[in-house]
C-alpha positions as CSV (number, residue, x, y, z in Angstrom):
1,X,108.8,2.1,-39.8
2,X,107.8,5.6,-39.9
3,X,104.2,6.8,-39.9
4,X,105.0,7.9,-43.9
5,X,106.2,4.5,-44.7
6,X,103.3,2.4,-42.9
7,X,100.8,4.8,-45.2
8,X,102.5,3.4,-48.4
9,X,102.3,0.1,-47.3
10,X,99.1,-0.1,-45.9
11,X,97.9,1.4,-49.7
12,X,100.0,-1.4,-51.6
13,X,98.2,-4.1,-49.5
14,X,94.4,-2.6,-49.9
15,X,95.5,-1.4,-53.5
16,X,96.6,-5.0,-54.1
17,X,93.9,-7.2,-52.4
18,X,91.1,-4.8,-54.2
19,X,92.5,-4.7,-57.7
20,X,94.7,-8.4,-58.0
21,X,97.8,-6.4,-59.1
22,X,100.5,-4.1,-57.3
23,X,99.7,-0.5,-57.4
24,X,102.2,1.5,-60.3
25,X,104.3,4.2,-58.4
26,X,101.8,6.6,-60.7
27,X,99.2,5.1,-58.6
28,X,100.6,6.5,-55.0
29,X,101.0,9.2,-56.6
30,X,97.7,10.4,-57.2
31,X,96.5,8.8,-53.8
32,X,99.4,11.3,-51.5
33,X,99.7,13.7,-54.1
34,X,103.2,14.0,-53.8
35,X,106.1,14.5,-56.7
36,X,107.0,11.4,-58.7
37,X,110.4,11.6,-57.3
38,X,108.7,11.5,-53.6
39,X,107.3,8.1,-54.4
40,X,109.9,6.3,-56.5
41,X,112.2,7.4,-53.2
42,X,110.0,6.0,-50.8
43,X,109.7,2.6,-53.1
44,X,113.4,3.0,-53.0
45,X,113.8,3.1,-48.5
46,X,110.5,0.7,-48.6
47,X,113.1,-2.2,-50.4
48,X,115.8,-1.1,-48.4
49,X,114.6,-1.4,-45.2
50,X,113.3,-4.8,-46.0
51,X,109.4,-3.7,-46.1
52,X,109.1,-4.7,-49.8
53,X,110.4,-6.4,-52.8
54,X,110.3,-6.0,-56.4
55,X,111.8,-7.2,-60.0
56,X,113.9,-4.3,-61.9
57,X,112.5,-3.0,-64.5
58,X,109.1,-4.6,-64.4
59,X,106.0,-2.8,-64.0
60,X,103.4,-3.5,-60.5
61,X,106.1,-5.9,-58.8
62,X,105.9,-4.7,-55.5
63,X,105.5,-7.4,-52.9
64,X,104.8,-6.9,-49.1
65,X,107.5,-8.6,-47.1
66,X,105.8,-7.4,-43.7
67,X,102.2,-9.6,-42.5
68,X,98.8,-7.8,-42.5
69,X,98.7,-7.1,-39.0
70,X,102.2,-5.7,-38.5
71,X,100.7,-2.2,-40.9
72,X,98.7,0.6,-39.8
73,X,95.0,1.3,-40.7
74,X,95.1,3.3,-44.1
75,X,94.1,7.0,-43.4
C-alpha cells in the first residue's frame, strides 16, 4: 500500500471505531481536502487492491479487510 492509501484507511478505522458507522466519501473529503473525484478514486483502488469492501449503491459500507496493526498511525 502506498503512504496515500494507508492515510485513508487508517481514517475509515478511527472514523469507524469513534462514530459506529463507516465514514461517507463526503467525509474524507473534508478531512484531506481533496476533489470528490480524488476520493471516490481512491475508494475505487482501496476495493481493488483488496484493502476494503463495500455494497453498491449503499451509503457508509466501507469495511476494512486489512487488521489494525497492518495500517499506519493517522497523521
Amino acid at each position: 500500500m502506498t503512504a496515500k492509501q494507508g492515510q485513508y484507511l487508517a481514517f475509515i478505522f478511527y472514523y469507524t471505531k469513534i462514530h459506529g458507522r463507516a465514514p461517507a466519501e463526503s467525509d474524507m473529503l473534508h478531512y484531506f481536502k481533496v476533489s470528490p473525484p480524488s476520493v471516490h478514486q481512491m475508494v475505487l483502488t482501496l476495493e481493488s487492491n483488496g484493502f476494503i469492501e463495500r455494497v453498491p449503491g449503499q451509503a457508509r459500507s466501507i469495511r476494512l479487510l486489512i487488521p489494525r496493526a497492518d495500517l499506519p498511525d493517522l497523521e
